[in-house]
C-alpha positions in Angstrom: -39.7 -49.7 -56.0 -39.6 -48.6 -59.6 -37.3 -51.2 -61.4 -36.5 -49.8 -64.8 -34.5 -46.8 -62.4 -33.0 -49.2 -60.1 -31.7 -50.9 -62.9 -30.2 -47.9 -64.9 -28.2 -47.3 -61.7 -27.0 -51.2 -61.2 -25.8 -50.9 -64.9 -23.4 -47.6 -63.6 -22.4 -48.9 -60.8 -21.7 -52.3 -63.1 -19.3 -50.1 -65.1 -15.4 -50.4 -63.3 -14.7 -46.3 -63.7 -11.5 -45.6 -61.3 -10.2 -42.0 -62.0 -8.6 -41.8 -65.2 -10.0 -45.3 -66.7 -13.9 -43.6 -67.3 -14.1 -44.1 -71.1 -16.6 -47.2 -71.0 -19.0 -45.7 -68.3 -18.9 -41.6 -70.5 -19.5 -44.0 -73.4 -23.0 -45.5 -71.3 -23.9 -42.3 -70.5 -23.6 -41.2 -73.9 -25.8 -44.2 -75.7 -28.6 -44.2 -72.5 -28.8 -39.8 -72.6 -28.9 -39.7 -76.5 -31.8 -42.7 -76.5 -33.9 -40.5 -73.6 -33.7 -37.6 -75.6 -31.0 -35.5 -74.9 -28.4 -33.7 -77.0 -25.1 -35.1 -76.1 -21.3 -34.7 -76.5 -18.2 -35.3 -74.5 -15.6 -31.7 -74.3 -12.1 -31.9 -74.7 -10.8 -33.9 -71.4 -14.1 -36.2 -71.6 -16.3 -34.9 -69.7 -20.0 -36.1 -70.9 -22.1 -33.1 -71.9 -25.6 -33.4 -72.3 -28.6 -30.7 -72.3 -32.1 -30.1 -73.3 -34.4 -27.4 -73.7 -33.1 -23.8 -75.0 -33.6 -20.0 -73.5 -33.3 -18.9 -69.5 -32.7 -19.9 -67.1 -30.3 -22.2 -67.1 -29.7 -25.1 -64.5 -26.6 -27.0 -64.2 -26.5 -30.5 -62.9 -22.8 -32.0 -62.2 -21.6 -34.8 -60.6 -18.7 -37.3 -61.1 -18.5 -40.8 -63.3 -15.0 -41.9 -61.9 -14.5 -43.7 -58.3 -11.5 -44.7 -55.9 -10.3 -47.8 -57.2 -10.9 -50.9 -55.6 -14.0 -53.4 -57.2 -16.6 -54.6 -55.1 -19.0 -57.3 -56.1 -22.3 -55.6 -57.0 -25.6 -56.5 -56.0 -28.7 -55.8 -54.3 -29.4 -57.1 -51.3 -32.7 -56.2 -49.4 -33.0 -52.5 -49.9 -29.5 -51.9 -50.6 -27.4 -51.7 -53.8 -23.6 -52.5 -53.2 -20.8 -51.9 -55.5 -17.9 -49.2 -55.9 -19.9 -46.0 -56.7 -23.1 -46.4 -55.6 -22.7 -43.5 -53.3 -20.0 -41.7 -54.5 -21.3 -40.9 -56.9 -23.3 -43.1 -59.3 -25.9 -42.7 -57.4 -26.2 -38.9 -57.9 -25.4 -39.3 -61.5 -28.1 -41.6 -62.0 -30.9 -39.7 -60.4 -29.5 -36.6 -62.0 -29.9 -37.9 -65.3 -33.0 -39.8 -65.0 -34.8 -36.5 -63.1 -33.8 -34.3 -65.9 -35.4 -37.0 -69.0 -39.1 -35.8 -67.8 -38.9 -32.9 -69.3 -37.5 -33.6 -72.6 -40.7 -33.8 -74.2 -42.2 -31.2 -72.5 -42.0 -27.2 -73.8 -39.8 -26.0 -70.9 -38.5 -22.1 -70.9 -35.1 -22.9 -70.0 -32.3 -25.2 -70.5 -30.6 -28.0 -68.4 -27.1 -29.0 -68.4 -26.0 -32.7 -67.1 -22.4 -32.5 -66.7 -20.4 -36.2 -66.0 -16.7 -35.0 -64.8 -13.8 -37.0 -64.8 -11.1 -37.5 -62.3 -12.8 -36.1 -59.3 -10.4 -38.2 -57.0 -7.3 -37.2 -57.9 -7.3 -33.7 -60.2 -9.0 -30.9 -61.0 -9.2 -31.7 -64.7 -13.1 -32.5 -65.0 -14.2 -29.6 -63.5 -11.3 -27.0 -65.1 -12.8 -28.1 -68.2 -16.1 -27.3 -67.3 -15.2 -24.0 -66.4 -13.1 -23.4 -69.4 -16.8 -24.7 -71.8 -18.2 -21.2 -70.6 -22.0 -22.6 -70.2 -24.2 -19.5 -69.0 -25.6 -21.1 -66.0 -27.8 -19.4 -63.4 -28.2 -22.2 -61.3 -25.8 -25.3 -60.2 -26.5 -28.5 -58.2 -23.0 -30.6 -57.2 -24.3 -34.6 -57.2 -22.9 -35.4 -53.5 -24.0 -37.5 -51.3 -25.5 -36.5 -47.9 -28.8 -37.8 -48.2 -32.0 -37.2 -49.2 -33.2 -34.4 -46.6 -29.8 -32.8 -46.4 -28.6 -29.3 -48.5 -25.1 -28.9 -48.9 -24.5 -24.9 -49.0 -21.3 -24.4 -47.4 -17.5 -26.5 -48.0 -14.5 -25.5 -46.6 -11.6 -25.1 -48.4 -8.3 -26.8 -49.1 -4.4 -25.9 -49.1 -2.2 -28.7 -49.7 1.6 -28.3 -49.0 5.0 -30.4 -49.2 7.6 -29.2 -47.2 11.5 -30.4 -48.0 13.0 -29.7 -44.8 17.3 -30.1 -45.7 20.3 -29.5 -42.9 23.1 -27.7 -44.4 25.6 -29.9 -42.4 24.6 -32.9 -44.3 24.1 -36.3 -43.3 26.1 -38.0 -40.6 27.1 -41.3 -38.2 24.5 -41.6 -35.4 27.5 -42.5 -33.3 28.5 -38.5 -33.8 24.9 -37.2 -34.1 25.8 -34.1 -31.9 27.8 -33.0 -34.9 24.7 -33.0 -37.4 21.6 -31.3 -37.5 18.4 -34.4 -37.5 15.8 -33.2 -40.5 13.3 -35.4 -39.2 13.4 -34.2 -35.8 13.4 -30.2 -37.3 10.4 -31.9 -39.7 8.4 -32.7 -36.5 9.2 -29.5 -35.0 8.2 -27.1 -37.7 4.9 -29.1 -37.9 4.0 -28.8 -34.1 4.6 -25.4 -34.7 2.4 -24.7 -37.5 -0.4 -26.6 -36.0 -0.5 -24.9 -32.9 0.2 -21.7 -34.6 -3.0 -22.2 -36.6 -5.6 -24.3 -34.2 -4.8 -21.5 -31.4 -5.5 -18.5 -34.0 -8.1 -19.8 -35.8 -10.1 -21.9 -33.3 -13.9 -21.3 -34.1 -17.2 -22.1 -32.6 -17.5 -25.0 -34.2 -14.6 -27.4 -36.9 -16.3 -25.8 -40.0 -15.7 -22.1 -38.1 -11.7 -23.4 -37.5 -8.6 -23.7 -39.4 -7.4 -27.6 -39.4 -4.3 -28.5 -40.4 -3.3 -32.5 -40.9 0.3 -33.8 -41.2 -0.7 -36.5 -44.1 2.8 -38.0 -45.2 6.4 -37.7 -43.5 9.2 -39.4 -45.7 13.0 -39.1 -44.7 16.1 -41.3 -43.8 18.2 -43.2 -45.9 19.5 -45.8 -43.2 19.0 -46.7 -39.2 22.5 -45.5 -38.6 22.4 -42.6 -40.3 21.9 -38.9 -39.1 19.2 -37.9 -42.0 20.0 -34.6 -43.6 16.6 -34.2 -45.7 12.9 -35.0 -44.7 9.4 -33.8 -46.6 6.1 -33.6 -44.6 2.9 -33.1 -46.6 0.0 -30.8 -44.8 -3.2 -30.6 -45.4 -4.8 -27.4 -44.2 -9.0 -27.4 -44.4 -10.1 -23.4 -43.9 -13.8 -21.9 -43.8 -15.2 -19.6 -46.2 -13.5 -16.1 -45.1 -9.8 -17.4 -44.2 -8.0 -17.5 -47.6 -5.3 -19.4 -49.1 -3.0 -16.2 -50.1 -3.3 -15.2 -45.6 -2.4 -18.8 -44.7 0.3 -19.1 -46.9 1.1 -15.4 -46.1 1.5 -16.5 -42.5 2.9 -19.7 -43.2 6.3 -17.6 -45.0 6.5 -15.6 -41.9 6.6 -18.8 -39.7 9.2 -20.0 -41.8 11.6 -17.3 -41.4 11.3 -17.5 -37.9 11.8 -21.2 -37.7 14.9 -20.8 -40.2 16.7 -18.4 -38.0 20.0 -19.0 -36.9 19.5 -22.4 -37.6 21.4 -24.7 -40.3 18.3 -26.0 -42.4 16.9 -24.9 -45.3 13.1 -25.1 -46.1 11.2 -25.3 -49.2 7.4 -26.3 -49.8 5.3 -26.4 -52.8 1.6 -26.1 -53.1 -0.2 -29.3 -54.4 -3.4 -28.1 -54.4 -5.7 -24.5 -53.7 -9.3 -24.6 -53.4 -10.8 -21.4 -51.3 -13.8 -22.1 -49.5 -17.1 -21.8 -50.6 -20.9 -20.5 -48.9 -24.2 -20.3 -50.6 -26.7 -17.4 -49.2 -29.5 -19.7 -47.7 -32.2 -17.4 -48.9 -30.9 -17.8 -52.8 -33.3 -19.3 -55.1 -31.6 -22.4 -55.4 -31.7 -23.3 -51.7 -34.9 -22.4 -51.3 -36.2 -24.1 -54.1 -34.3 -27.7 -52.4 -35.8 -27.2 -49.7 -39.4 -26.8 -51.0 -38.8 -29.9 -53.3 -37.7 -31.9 -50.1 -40.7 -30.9 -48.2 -43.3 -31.5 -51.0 -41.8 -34.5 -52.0 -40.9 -36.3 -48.7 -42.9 -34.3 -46.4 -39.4 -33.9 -43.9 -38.1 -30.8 -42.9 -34.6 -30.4 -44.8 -31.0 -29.8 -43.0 -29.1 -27.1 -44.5 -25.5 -28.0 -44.0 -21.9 -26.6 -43.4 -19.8 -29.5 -44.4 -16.1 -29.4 -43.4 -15.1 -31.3 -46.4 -13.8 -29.5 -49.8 -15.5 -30.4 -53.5 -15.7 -29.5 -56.7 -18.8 -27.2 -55.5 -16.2 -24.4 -54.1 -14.5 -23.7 -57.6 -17.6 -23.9 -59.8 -19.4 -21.6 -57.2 -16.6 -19.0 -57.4 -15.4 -19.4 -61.1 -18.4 -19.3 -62.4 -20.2 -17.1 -60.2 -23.6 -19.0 -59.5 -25.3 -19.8 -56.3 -24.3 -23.6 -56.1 -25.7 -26.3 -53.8 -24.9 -30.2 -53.1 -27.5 -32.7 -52.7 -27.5 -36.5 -53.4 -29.2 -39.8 -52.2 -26.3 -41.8 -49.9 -24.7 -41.9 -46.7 -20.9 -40.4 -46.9 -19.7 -42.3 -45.0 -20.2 -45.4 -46.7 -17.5 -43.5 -49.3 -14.5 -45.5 -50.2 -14.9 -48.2 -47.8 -15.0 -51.5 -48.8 -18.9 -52.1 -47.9 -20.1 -48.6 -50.1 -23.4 -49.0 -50.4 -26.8 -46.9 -51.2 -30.0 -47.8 -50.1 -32.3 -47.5 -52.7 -35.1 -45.9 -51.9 -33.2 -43.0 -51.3 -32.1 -42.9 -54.6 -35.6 -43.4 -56.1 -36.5 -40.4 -53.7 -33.9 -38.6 -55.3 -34.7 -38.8 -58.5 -38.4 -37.2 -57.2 -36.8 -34.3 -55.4 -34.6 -33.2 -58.4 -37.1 -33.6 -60.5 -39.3 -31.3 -58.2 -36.1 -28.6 -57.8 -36.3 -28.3 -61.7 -40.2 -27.7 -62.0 -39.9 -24.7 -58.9 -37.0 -23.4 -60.7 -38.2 -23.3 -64.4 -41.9 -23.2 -63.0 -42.9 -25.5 -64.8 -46.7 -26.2 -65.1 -48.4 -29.0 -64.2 
């Protein structure tokens, strides 16, 4: 167990970073990059830059330095480090970093970009900004974790709605309810609708393959003895790569209309969030390179995945136009519980297999 790396990761994971409160852990990043060699600055949201090297290609590391909130004692106990982070995604960040020093001092034809994002959890700042700084990249790797065999090349996407479902009739005495029109019971409705509407049309060979659509939040009522004349449902819809936002939402306007016929209610929605889904071509350079570094590295046959989650992978892919994968040490599911964890040697094999990635990439010479 190399020591020095466990410890730069224990110092992260140290560092209390919930979304929008990452100022101490970009200014670690900063002091521990800059003393390893690397040219450093933070862009205009706070984002912490960092790169070395010069010419083509270029390879793009990116992961994020902020975490759910909630603080959990850190320590290591056996082969495991606990703390909020670890996995998601100090873990990544860590390896990433400490991969990418081994070639500072060497004469490499090519540059790498470490990227530390900021409010992963709860905006799309970070990774707009990202976006926005232009970088000419030909290569990108998204610090997730899935685990140390496992290749993330496919997310689905992401369209969040509100819905503010309102009765013209107004609200009313339950003791006369006949007489008013109940806009949590047309809430319910509308969303039975939608979901069967979508999980019949859309039902694939497998989730990734199929449409989803959650009903997240339902607010509405003012009293028990009243008839309520306004209720909001939020939606979360998760789509594969070749379903788009603009034919679900498309679809969902039709569905409206119907549902708005002849009937007393008015509905109104907003969109809270758009991310279209995203697919790397498995034979792409960067795939193939992952999954040579896994097998030279750990001698294990890698997993290529379709994850039915969404991440920042799915708009640097398509707004940057790069072949894009995720990989990072961790279980996900150990991700915002109250127990996250990250077993170590994982992360130490990490560090190996990015380092490996880079060399195949860059070809690099022993």
């Amino acid at each position: 167990m190399n020591n020095e790396q466990t410890a730069f990761l224990k110092k992260l994971v140290e560092i209390y970073s919930p979304s929008g409160k990452e100022e101490k852990i970009a200014d670690f990043l900063k002091k521990e990059m800059k003393k390893l060699g690397f040219k450093v600055w933070n862009d205009p949201v706070g984002n912490v830059i960092g790169e070395i090297g010069s010419d083509k290609p270029v390879i793009l590391f990116s992961s994020h330095m902020d975490t759910v909130p909630g603080e959990i004692p850190v320590k290591i106990e056996g082969e495991k480090l606990y703390g909020r982070g670890s996995v998601d995604a100090k873990g990544s960040i860590a390896a990433m970093i400490l991969a990418i020093s081994n070639f500072v001092k060497k004469n490499i034809k090519g540059k790498i970009i470490f990227a530390g994002l900021v409010e992963e959890e709860i905006s799309l700042k970070g990774v707009e900004q990202l976006i926005k700084n232009q970088f000419n990249v030909d290569y990108a790797i998204f610090g997730e974790p899935g685990g140390d065999d496992r290749i993330g090349a496919a997310y689905k996407g992401r369209l969040g709605l509100k819905f503010t479902i309102k009765s013209k009739k107004g609200q009313g005495h339950v003791a006369s309810s006949w007489l008013y029109i109940n806009a949590i019971e047309e809430a319910s409705i509308l969303w039975t609708k939608l979901k069967n509407y979508f999980e019949q049309k859309y039902k694939g060979k497998s989730p990734f393959f199929s449409v989803i659509p959650n009903l997240t939040i339902i607010q509405g009522g003012t009293a028990v003895n009243v008839v309520p004349e306004s209720c909001s449902i939020n939606i979360d819809i998760r789509f594969p790569p070749g379903v788009s936002s603009e034919l679900l939402i498309k679809e969902i306007d039709l569905k409206l209309e119907e549902f708005t016929k002849k009937k007393e209610i008015e509905i109104s929605y907003e969109i809270l969030n758009r991310i279209e889904g995203y697919r790397t071509d498995k034979k792409s350079k960067i795939v193939q390179a992952t999954i040579n570094a896994i097998t030279e590295v750990l001698n294990k046959k890698s997993k290529v995945l379709r994850k039915t989650g969404t991440c920042f992978m799915n708009i640097i892919g398509q707004k940057m136009q790069i072949p894009i994968i995720s990989y990072g040490p961790g279980d996900p599911q150990a991700e915002h519980t109250d127990n996250e964890y990250i077993e170590i040697q994982e992360f130490l094999n990490s560090i190996k297999v990015y380092k490996k990635i880079i060399e195949l990439l860059l070809e690099v010479k022993k």
